[in-house]
VOSE-39679 format. One record per atom (N, C-alpha, C): residue in one letter; x negated, y negated, z. Coordinates in steps of 0.2 Angstrom, whole numbers, padded with zeros to 4 digits, always signed. Atoms other than C-alpha are relative to their C-alpha. Layout:
<pators>
AXYZ
...
</pators>
This chain:
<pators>
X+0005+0000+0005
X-0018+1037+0089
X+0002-0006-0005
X-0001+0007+0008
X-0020+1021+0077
X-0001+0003-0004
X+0005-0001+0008
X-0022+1023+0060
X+0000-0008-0003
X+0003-0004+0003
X-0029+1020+0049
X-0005+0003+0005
X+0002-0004-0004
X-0038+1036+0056
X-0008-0002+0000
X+0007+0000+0001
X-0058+1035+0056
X-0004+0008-0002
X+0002-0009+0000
X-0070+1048+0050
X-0002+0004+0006
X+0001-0004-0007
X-0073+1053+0066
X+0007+0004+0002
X-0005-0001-0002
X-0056+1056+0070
X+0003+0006-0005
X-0002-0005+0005
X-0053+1065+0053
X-0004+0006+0002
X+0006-0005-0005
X-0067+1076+0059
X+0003+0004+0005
X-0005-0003-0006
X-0060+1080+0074
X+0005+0006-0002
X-0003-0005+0001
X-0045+1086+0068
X-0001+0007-0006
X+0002-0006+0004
X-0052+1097+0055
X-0004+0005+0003
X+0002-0005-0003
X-0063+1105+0067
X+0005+0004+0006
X-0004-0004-0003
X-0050+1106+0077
X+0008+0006-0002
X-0002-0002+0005
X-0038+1114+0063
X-0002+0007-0003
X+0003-0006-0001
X-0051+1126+0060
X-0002+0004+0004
X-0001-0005-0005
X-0052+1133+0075
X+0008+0002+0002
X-0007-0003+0000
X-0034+1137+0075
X+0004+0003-0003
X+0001-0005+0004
X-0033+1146+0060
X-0004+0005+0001
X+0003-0007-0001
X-0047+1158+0065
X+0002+0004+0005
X-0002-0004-0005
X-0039+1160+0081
X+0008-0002+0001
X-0006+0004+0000
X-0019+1157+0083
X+0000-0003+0008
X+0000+0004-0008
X-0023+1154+0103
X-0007-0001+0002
X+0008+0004-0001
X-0037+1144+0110
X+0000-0001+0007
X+0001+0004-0007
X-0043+1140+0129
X-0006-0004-0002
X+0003+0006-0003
X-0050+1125+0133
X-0003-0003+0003
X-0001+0000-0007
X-0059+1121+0145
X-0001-0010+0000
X-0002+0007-0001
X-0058+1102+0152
X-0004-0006-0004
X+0004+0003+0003
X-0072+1096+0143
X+0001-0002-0007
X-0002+0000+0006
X-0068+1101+0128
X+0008-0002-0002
X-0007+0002+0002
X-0049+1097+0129
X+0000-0007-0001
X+0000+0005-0001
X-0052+1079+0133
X-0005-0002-0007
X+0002+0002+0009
X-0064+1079+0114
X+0008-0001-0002
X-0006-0004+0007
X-0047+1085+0106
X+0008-0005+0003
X-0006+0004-0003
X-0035+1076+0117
X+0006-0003-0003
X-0002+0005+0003
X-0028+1063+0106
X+0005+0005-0005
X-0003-0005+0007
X-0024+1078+0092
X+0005+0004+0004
X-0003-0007-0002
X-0019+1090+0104
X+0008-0002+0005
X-0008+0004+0000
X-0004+1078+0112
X+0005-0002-0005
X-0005+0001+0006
X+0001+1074+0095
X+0003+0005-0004
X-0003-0009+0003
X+0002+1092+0089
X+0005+0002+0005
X-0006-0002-0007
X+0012+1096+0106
X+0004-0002-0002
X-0006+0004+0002
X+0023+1082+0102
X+0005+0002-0005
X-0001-0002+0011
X+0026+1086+0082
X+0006+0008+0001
X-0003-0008+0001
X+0030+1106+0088
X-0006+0003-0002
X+0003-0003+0002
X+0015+1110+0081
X-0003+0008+0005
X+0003-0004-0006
X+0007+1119+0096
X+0003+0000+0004
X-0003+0000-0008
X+0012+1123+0114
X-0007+0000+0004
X+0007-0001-0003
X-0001+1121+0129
X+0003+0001+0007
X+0000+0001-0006
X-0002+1124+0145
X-0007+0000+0005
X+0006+0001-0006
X-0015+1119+0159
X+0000+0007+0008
X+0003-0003-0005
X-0022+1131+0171
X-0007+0003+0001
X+0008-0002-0002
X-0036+1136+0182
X-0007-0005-0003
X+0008+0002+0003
X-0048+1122+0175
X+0001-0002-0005
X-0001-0003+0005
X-0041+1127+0158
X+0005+0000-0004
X-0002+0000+0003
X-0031+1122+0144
X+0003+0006-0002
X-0004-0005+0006
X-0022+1136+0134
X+0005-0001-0006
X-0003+0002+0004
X-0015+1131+0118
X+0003+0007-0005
X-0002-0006+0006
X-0006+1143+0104
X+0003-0004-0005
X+0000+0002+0008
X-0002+1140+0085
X+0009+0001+0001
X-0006-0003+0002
X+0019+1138+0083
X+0000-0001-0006
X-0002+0000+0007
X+0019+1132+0066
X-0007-0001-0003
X+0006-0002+0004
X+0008+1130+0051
X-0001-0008+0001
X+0000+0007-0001
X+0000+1112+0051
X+0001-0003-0007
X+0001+0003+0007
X+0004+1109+0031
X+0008-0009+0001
X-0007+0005-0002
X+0021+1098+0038
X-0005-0008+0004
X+0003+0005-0006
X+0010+1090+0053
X-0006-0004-0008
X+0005+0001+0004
X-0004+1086+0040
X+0001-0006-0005
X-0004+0004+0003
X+0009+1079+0027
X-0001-0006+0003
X-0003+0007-0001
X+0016+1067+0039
X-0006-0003+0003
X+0007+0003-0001
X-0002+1062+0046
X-0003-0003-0005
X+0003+0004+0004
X-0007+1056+0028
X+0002-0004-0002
X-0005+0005+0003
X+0008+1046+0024
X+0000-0006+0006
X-0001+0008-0007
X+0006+1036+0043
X-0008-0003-0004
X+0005+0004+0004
X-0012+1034+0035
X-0002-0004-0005
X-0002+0003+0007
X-0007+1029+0019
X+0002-0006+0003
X-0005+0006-0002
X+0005+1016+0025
X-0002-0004+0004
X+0004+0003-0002
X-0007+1009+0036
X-0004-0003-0004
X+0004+0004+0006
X-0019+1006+0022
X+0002-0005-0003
X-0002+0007+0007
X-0008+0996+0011
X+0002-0006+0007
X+0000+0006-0006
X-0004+0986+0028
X-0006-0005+0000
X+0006+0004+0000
X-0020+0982+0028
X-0002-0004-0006
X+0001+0007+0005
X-0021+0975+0012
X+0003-0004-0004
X-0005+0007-0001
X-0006+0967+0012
X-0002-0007+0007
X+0001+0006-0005
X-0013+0958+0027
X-0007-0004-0003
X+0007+0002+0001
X-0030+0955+0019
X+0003-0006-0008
X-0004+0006+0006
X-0018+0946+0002
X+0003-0004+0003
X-0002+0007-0007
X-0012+0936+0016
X-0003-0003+0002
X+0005+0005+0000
X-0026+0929+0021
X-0004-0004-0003
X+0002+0003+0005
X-0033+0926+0006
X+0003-0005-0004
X-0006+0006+0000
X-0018+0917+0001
X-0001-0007+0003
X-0002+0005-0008
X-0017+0907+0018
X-0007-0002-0003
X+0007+0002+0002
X-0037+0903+0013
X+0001-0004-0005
X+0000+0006+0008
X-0035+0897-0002
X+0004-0007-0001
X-0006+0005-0001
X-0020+0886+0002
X-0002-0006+0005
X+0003+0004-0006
X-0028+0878+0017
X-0009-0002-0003
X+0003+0003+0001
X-0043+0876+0007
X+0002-0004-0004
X-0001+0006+0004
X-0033+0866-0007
X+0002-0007+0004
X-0003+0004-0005
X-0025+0856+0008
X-0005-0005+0001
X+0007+0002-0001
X-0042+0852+0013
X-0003-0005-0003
X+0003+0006+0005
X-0047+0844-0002
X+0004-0005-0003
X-0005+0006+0001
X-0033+0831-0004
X-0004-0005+0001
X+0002+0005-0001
X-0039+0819+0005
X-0007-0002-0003
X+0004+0001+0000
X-0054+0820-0004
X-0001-0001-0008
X-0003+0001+0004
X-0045+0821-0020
X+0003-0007-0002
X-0001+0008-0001
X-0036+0804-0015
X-0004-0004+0000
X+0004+0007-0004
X-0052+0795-0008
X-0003-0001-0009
X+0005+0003+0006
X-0060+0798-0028
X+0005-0005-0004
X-0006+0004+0004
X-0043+0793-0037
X+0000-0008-0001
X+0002+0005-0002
X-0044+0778-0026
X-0005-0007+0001
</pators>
């Protein structure tokens, strides 16, 4: 999953977040695992959940609380954004430099 997250993505996981709270275990079926995919690999990975495939069918279960996963979800997010706009002061920079560059010679030819 890239961040910065999108609201789609942020979506996702709160609906998927909400159903995990009302239920601590969930089936899936293939359909609907392959919506949630992206989240439900990253929460397996993390420890948050455990899953197992069968029959057709996902089964997923709640091991921890997601206020940990959630945390470190908004700090990759965070740190993503200021990336973003340290690379966007960077090209604004690199712009404006290349636009004075630009105008030498043109600066020269009045001088002259």
């Amino acid at each position: 999953m890239e961040a910065p997250l999108s609201k789609r993505e942020w979506a996702l996981y709160r609906e998927l977040k909400q159903r995990f709270l009302e239920n601590k275990n969930q089936e899936f079926d293939l359909r609907t695992y392959h919506k949630y995919e992206e989240w439900l690999e990253l929460l397996k990975a993390k420890g948050v959940i455990w899953s197992i495939r069968a029959d057709g069918a996902v089964l997923c279960g709640l091991d921890e609380s997601f206020d940990d996963f959630e945390e470190w979800i908004h700090d990759i997010d965070k740190k993503s954004k200021c990336m973003n706009r340290r690379e966007w002061i960077i090209a604004i920079i690199s712009a404006t430099i290349g636009a004075v560059i630009g105008l030498i010679p043109y600066i020269v030819k009045l001088l002259f």
